[in-house]
TORZA-24258 format. One record per residue (C-alpha): residue number from 1; residue in three letters; x, z, y. Coordinates in Angstrom, 2 decimals. Each point is the difference from the previous one (the first is absolute). Layout:
<node seq="NUM" type="ALA" east="X" up="Z" north="Y"/>
...
END
This chain:
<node seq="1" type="UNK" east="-16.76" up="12.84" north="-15.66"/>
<node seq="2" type="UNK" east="0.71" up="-2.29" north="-2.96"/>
<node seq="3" type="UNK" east="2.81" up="-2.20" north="3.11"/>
<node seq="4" type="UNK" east="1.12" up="3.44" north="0.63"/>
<node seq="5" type="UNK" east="0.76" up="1.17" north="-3.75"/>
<node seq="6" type="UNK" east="1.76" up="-3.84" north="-0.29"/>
<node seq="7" type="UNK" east="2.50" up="0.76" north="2.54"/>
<node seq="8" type="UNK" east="0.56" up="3.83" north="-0.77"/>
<node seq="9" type="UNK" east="0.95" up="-1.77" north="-3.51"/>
<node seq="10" type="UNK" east="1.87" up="-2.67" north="1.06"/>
<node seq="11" type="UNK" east="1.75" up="2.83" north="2.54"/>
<node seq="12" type="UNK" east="0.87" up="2.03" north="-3.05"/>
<node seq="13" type="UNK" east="1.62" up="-3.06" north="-2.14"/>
<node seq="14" type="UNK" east="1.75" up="-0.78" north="2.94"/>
<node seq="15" type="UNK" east="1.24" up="3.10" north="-0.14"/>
<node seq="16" type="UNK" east="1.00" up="0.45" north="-3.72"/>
<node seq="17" type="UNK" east="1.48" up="-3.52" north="0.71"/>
<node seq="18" type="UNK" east="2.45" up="1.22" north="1.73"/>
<node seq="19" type="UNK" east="-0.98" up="-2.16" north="3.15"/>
<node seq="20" type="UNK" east="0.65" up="1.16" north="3.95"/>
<node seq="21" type="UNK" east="-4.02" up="-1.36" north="0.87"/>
<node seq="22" type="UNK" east="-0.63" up="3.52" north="0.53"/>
<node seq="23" type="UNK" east="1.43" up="3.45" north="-0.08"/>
<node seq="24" type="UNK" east="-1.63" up="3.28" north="-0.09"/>
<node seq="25" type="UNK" east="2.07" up="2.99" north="1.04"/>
<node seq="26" type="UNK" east="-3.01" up="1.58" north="1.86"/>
<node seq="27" type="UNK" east="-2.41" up="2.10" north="-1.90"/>
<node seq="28" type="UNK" east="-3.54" up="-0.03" north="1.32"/>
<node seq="29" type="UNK" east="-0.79" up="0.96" north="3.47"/>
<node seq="30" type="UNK" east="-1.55" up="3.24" north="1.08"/>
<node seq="31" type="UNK" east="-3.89" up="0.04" north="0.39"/>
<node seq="32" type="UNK" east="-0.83" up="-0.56" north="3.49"/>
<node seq="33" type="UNK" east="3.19" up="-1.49" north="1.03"/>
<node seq="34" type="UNK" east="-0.05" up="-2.98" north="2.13"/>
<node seq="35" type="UNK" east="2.38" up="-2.79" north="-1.69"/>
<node seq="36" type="UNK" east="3.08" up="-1.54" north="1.63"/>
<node seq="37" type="UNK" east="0.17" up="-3.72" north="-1.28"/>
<node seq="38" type="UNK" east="3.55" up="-2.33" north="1.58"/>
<node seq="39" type="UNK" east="-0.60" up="-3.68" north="-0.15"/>
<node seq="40" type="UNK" east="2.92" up="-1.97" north="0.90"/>
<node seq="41" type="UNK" east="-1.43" up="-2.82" north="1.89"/>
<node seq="42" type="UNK" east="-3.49" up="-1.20" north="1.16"/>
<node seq="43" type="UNK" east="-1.94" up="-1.82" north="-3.27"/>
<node seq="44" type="UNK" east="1.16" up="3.08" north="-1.64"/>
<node seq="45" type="UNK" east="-1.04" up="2.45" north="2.89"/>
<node seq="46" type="UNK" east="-3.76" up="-2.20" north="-0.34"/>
<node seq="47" type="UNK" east="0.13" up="0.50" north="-3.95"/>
<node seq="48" type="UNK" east="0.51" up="3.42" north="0.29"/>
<node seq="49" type="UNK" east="-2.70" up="0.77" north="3.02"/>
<node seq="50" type="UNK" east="-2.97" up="-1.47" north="-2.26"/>
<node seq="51" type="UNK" east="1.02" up="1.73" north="-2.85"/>
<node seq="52" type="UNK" east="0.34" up="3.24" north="1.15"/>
<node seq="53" type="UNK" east="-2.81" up="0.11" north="2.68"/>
<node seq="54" type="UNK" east="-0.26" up="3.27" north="1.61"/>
<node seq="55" type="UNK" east="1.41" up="2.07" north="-2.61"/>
<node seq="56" type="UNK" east="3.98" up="-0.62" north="1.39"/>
<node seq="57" type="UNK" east="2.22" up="-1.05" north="3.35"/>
<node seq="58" type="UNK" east="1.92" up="-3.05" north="-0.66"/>
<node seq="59" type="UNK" east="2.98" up="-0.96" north="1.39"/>
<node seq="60" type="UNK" east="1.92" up="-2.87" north="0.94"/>
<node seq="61" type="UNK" east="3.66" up="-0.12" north="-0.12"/>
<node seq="62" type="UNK" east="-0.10" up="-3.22" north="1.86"/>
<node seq="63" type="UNK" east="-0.71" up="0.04" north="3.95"/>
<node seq="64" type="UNK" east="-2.56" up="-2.45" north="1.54"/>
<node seq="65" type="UNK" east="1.65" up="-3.25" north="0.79"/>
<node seq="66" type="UNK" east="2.98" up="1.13" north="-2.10"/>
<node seq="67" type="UNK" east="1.61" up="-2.30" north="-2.02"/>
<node seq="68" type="UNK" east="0.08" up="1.71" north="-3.57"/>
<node seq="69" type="UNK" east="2.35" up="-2.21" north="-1.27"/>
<node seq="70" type="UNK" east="2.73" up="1.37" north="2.08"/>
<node seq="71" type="UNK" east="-1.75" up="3.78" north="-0.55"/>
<node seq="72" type="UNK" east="2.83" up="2.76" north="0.65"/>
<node seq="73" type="UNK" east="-1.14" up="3.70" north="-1.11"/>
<node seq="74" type="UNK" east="0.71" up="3.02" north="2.53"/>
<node seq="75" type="UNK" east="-0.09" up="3.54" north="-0.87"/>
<node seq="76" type="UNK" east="-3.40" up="0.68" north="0.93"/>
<node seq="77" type="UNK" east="-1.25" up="-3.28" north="-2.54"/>
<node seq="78" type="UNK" east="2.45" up="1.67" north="-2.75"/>
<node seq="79" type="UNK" east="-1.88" up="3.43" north="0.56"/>
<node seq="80" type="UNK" east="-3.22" up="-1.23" north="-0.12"/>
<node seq="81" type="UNK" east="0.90" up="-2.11" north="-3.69"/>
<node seq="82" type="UNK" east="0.80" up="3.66" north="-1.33"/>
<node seq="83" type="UNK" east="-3.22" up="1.78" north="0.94"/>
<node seq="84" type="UNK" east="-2.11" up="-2.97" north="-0.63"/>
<node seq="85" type="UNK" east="-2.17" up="0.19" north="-2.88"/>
<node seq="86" type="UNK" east="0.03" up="-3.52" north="-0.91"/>
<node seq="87" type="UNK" east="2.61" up="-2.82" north="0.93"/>
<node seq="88" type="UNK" east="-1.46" up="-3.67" north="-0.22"/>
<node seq="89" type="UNK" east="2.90" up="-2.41" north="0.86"/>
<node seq="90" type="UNK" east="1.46" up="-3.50" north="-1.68"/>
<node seq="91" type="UNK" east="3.26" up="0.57" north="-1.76"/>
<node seq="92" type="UNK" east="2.00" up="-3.04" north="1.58"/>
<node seq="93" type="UNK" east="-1.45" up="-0.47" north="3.05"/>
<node seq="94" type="UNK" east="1.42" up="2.33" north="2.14"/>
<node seq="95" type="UNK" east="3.18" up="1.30" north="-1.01"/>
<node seq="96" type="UNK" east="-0.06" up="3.13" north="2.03"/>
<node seq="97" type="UNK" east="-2.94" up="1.02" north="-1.27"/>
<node seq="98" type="UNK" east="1.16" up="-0.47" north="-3.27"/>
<node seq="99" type="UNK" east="2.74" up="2.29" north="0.17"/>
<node seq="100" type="UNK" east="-1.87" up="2.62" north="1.80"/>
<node seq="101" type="UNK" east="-2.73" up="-0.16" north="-2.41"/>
<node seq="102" type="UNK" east="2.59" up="0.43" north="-2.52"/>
<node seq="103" type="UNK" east="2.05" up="3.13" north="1.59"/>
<node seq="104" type="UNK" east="-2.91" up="1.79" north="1.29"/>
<node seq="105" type="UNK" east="-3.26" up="-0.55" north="-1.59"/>
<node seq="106" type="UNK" east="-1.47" up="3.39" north="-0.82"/>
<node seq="107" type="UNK" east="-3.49" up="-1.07" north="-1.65"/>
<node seq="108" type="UNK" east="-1.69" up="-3.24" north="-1.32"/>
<node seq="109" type="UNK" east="0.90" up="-3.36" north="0.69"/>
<node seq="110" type="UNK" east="-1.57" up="-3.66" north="-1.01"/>
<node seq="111" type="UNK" east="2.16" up="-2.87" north="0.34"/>
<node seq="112" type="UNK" east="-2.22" up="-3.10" north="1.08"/>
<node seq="113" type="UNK" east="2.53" up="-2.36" north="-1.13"/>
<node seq="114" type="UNK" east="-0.33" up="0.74" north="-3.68"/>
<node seq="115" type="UNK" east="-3.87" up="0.89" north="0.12"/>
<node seq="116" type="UNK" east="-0.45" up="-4.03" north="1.91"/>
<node seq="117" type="UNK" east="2.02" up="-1.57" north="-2.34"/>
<node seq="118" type="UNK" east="2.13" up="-2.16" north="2.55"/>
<node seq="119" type="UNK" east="1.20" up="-3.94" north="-0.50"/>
<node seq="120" type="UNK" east="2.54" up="-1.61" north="0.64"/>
<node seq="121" type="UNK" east="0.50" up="-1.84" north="3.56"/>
<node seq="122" type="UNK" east="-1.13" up="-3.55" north="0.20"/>
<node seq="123" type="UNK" east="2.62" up="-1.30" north="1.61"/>
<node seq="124" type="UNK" east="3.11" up="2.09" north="-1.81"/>
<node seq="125" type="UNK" east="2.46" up="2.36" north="0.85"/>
<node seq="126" type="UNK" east="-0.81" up="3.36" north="1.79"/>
<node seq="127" type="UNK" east="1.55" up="2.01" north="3.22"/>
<node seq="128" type="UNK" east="-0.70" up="2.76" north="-1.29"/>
<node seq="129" type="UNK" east="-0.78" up="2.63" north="-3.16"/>
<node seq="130" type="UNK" east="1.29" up="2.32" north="-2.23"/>
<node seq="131" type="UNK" east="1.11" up="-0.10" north="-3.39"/>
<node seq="132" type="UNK" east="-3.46" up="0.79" north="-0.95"/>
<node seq="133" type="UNK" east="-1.63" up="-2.84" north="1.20"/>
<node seq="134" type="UNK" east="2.86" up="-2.45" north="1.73"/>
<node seq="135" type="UNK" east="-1.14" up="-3.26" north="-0.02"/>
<node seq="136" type="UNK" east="-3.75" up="0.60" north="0.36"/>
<node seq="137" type="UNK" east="-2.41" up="-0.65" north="2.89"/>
<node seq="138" type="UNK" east="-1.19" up="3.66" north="1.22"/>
<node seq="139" type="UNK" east="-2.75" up="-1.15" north="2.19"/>
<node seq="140" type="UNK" east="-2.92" up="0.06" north="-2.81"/>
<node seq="141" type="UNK" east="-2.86" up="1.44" north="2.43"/>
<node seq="142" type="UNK" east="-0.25" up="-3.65" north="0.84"/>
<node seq="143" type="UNK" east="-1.91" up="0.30" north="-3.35"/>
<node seq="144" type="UNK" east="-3.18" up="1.99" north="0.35"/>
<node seq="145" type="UNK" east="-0.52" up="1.02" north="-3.71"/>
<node seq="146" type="UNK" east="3.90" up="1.04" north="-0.03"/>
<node seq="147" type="UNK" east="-0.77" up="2.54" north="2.88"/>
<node seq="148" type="UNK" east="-3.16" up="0.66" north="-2.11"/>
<node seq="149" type="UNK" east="2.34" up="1.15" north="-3.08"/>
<node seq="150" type="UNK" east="2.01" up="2.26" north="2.85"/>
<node seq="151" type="UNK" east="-3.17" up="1.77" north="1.12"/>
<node seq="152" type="UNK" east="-0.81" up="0.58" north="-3.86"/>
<node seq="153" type="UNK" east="3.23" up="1.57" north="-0.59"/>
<node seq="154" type="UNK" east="-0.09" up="2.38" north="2.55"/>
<node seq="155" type="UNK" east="-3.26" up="1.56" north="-0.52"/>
<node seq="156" type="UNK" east="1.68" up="0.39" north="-3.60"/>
<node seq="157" type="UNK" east="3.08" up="2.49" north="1.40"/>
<node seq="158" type="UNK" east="-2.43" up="1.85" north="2.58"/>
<node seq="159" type="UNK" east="-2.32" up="0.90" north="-2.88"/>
<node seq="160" type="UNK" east="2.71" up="1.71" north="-1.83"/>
<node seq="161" type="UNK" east="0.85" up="1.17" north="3.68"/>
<node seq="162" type="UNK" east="-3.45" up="1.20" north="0.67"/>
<node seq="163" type="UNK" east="-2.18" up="0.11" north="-3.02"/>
<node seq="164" type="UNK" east="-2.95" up="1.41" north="1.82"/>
<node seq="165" type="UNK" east="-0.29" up="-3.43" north="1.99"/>
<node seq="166" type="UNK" east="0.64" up="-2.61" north="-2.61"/>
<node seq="167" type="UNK" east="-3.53" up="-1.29" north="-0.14"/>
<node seq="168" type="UNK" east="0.52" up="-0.39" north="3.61"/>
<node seq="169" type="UNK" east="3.15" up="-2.03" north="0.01"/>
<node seq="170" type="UNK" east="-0.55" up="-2.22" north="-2.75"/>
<node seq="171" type="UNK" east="-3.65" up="-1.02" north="1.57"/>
<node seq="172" type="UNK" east="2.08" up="-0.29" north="3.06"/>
<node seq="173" type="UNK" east="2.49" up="-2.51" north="-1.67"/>
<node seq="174" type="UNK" east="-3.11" up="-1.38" north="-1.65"/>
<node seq="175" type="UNK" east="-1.49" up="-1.42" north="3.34"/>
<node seq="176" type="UNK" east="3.43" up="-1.00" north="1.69"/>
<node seq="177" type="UNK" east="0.27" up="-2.13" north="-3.41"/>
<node seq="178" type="UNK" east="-3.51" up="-1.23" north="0.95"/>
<node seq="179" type="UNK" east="0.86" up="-0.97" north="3.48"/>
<node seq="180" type="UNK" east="3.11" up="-1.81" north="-0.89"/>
<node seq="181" type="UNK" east="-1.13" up="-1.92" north="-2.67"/>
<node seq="182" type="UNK" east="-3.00" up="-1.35" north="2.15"/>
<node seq="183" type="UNK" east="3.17" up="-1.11" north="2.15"/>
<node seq="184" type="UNK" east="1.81" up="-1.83" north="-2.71"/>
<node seq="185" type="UNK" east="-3.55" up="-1.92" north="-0.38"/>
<node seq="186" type="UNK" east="-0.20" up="-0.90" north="3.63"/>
<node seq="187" type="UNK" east="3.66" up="-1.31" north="-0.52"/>
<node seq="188" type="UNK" east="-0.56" up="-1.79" north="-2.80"/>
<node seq="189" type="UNK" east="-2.99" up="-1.36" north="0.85"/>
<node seq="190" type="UNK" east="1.28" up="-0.89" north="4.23"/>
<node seq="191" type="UNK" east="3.09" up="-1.54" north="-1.66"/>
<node seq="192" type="UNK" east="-1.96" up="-2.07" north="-2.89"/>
<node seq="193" type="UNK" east="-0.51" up="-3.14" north="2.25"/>
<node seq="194" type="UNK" east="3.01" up="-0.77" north="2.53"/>
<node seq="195" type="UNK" east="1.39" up="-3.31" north="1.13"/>
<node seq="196" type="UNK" east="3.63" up="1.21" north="-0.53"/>
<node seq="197" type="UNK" east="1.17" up="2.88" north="-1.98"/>
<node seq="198" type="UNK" east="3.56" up="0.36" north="1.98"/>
<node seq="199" type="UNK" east="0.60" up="3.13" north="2.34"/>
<node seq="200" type="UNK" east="3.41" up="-0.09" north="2.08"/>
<node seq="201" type="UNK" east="0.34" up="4.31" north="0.73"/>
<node seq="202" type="UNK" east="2.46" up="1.92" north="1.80"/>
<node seq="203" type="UNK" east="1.71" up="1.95" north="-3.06"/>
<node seq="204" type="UNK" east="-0.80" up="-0.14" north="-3.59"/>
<node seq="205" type="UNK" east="-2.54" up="2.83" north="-0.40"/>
<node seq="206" type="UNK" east="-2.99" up="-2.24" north="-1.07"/>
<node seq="207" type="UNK" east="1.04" up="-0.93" north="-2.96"/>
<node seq="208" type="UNK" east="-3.13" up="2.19" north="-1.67"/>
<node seq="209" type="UNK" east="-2.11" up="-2.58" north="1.52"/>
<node seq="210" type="UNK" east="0.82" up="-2.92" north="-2.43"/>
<node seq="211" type="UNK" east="-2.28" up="1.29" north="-2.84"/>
<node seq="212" type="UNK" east="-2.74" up="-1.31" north="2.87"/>
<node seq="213" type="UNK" east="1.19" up="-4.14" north="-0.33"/>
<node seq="214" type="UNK" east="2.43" up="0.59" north="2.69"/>
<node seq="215" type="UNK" east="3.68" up="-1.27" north="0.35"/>
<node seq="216" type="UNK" east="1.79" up="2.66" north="2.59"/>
<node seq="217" type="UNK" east="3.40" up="-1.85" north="1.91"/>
<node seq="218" type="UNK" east="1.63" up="3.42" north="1.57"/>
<node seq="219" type="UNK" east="2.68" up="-0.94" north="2.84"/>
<node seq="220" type="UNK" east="2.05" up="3.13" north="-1.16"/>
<node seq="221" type="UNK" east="0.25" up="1.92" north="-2.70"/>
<node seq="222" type="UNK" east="-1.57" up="3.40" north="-1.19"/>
<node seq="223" type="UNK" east="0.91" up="2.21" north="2.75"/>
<node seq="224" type="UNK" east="-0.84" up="-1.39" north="2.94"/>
<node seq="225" type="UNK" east="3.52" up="0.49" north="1.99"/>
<node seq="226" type="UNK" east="1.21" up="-2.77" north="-2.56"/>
<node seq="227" type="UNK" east="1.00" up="-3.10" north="1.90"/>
<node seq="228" type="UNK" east="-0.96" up="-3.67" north="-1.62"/>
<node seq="229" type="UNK" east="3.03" up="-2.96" north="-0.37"/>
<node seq="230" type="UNK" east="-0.19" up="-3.34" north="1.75"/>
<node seq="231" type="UNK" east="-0.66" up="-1.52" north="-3.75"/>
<node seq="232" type="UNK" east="-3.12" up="2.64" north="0.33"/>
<node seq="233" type="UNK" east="-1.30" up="-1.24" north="3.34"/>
<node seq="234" type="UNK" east="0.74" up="-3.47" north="-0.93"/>
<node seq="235" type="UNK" east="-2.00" up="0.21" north="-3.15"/>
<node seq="236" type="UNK" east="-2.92" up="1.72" north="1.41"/>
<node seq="237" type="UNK" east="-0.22" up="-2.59" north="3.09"/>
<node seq="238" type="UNK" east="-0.16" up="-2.60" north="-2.88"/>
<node seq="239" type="UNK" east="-2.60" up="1.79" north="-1.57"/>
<node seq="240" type="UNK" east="-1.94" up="0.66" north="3.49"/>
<node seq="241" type="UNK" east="0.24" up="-3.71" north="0.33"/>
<node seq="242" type="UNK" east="-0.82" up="-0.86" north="-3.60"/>
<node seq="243" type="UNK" east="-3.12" up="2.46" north="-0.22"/>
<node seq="244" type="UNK" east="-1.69" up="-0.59" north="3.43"/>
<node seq="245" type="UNK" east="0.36" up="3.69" north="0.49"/>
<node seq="246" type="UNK" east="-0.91" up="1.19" north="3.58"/>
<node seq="247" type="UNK" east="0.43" up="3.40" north="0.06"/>
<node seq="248" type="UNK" east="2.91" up="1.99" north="-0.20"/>
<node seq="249" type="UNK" east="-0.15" up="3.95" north="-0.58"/>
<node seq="250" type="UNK" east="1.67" up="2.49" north="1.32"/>
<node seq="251" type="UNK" east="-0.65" up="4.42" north="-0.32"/>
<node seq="252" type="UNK" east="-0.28" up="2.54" north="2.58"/>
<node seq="253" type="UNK" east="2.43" up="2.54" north="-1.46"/>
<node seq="254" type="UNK" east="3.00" up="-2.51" north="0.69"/>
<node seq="255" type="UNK" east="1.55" up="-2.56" north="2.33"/>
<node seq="256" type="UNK" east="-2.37" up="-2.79" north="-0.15"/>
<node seq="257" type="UNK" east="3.69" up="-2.43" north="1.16"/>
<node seq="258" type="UNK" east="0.09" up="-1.50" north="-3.53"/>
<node seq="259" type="UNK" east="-3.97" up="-1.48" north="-0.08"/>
<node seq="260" type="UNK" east="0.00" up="-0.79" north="3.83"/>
<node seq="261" type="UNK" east="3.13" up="-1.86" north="-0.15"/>
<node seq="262" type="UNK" east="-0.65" up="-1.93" north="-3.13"/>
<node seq="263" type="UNK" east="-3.56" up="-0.77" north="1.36"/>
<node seq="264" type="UNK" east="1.02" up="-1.33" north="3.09"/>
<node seq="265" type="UNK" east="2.52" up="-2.09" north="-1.38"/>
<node seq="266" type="UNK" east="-2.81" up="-1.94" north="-2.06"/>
<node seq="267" type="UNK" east="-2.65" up="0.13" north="2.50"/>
<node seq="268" type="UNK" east="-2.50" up="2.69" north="-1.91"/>
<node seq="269" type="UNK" east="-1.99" up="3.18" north="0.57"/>
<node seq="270" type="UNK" east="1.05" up="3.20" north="-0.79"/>
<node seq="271" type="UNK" east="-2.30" up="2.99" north="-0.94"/>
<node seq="272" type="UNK" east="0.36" up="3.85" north="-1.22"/>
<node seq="273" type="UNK" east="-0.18" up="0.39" north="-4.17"/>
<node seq="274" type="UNK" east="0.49" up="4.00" north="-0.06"/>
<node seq="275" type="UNK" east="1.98" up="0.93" north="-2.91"/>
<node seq="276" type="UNK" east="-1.57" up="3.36" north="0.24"/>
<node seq="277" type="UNK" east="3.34" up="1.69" north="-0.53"/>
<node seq="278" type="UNK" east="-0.79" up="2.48" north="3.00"/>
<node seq="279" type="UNK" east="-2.97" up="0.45" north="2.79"/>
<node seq="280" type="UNK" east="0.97" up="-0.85" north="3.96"/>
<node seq="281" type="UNK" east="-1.12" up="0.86" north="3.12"/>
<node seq="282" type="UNK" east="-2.03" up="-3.21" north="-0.05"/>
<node seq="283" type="UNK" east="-1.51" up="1.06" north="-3.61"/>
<node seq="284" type="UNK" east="-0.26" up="3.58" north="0.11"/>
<node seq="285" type="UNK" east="-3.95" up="-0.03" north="-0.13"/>
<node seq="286" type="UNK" east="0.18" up="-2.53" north="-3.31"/>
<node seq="287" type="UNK" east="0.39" up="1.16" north="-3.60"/>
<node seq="288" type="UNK" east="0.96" up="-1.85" north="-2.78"/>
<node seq="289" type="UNK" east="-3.21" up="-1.80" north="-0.86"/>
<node seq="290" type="UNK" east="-0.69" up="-1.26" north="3.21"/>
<node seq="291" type="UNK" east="3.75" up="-1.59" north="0.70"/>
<node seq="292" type="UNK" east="-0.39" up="-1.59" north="-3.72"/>
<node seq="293" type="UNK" east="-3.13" up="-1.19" north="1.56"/>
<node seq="294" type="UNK" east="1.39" up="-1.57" north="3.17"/>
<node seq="295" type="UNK" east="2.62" up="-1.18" north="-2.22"/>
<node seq="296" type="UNK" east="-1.79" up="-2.08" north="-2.30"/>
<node seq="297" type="UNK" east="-2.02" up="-1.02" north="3.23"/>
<node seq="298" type="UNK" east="3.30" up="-1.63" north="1.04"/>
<node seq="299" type="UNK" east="0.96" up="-1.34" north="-3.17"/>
<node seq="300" type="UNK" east="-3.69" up="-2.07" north="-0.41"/>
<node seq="301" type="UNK" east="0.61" up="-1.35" north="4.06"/>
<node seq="302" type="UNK" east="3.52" up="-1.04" north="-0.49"/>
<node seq="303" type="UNK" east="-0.28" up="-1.60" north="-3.71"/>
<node seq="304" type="UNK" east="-3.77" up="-1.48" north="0.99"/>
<node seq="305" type="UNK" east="-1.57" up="1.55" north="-2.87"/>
<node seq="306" type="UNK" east="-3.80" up="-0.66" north="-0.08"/>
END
């Protein structure tokens, strides 16, 4: 109760603040009434899930094997961001959410890219982002105790939703916190002894990953449609060289052309590092924990960690 009174607070300076992290049209929900929470992609789809157990149907803007960068918002999408109870999305990540969010929310929203506190890119510049938050990297659940924060804020708005339930939701919050930050040990911990700390990826959406010791090269930018320069490939084959690095990693939600071709050309392996932007067909049975699992299970083979 005492995280749960911490983020109604922080919720209501937030508020007085003046600041977009939330909004709160909606006045409570009817007893009895089954909640309708929107999540615009899948880490926020998995935040909301544990948090509101049983007690609401959650759903996800973003198809299966979808890319949500590229995330266009039909009718039915815009119709169910007007009845839904509570809209958790990332201002900046996908514009067309964004907008529709902005035209047609009818109750409570939470904006994960204030509540995760986002950083800058590694590497510079940005492909895309709004005024808001143009220039910063949006793919924080790469940081287990910045999804954490996410999961906090959102039992905050759905116990001003649905009073009856708080206890519920923030014990609910309370254990995804617990499961996630027994992942940031495991990372910190699998990632404490490596022989090399440098990761060539597909696109820049690791860059969360540095607070563990490690040095992410992306071969494109932010979005992963983003196509590298020669002076890019050139300077990464130098560091593939350089670094003895053997493994080259590509994703499953886009073309793996970039990684194959700049692995072939300097005679390495390739391998999957899952952003975790979206599920596939070939992940559908995963959550969140367990590809941040097989993740860091690829990290510790490829950088010889002991």
């Amino acid at each position: 109760m005492k995280k749960l009174a911490v983020a109604t607070l922080v919720v209501g300076a937030l508020s007085l603040s003046g600041c977009a992290a939330f909004s709160d049209q909606a006045g409570p929900a009817a007893p009895g009434d089954q909640l309708h929470v929107v999540a615009a992609f899948y880490p926020l789809q998995y935040v909301a899930q544990r948090v509101v157990g049983d007690r609401a149907h959650v759903t996800n803007l973003t198809r299966p094997g979808g890319e949500p960068h590229d995330l266009e918002i039909p009718p039915k999408q815009t119709a169910q961001i007007v009845d839904a109870d509570l809209v958790l999305y990332e201002r900046g990540f996908q514009p067309a959410v964004d907008g529709a969010v902005d035209q047609n929310a009818g109750g409570r929203t939470v904006d994960a890219a204030h509540v995760a506190d986002l950083q800058p890119p590694a590497h510079g510049g940005h492909d895309h982002g709004t005024e808001d938050h143009a220039g910063l990297d949006p793919h924080f659940w790469q940081d287990p105790l910045r999804l954490a924060a996410v999961g906090d804020a959102v039992a905050a708005q759905l116990a001003t939703v649905a009073p009856a339930h708080a206890d519920e939701y923030a014990a609910n919050a309370d254990a995804l916190r617990t499961d996630l930050e027994a992942l940031d040990r495991a990372y910190r911990t699998g990632l404490g002894d490596c022989e090399r700390s440098t990761v060539v990826v597909s696109h820049d959406a690791f860059g969360y990953l540095a607070k563990y010791g490690l040095d992410m090269e992306p071969i494109a930018g932010l979005s992963p449609g983003a196509e590298p320069t020669p002076a890019d490939l050139v300077r990464l084959q130098k560091l593939i060289d350089t670094d003895g690095i053997t493994t080259v990693f590509s994703e499953r939600l886009a073309s793996p052309r970039l990684s194959q071709s700049l692995a072939d050309d300097m005679h390495v392996s390739t391998a999957v590092l899952d952003p975790i932007e979206g599920l596939s067909d070939q992940t559908s049975n995963e959550t969140y924990l367990s590809l941040m699992e097989q993740n860091l299970a690829a990290l510790r083979k490829a950088n010889r960690c002991h």
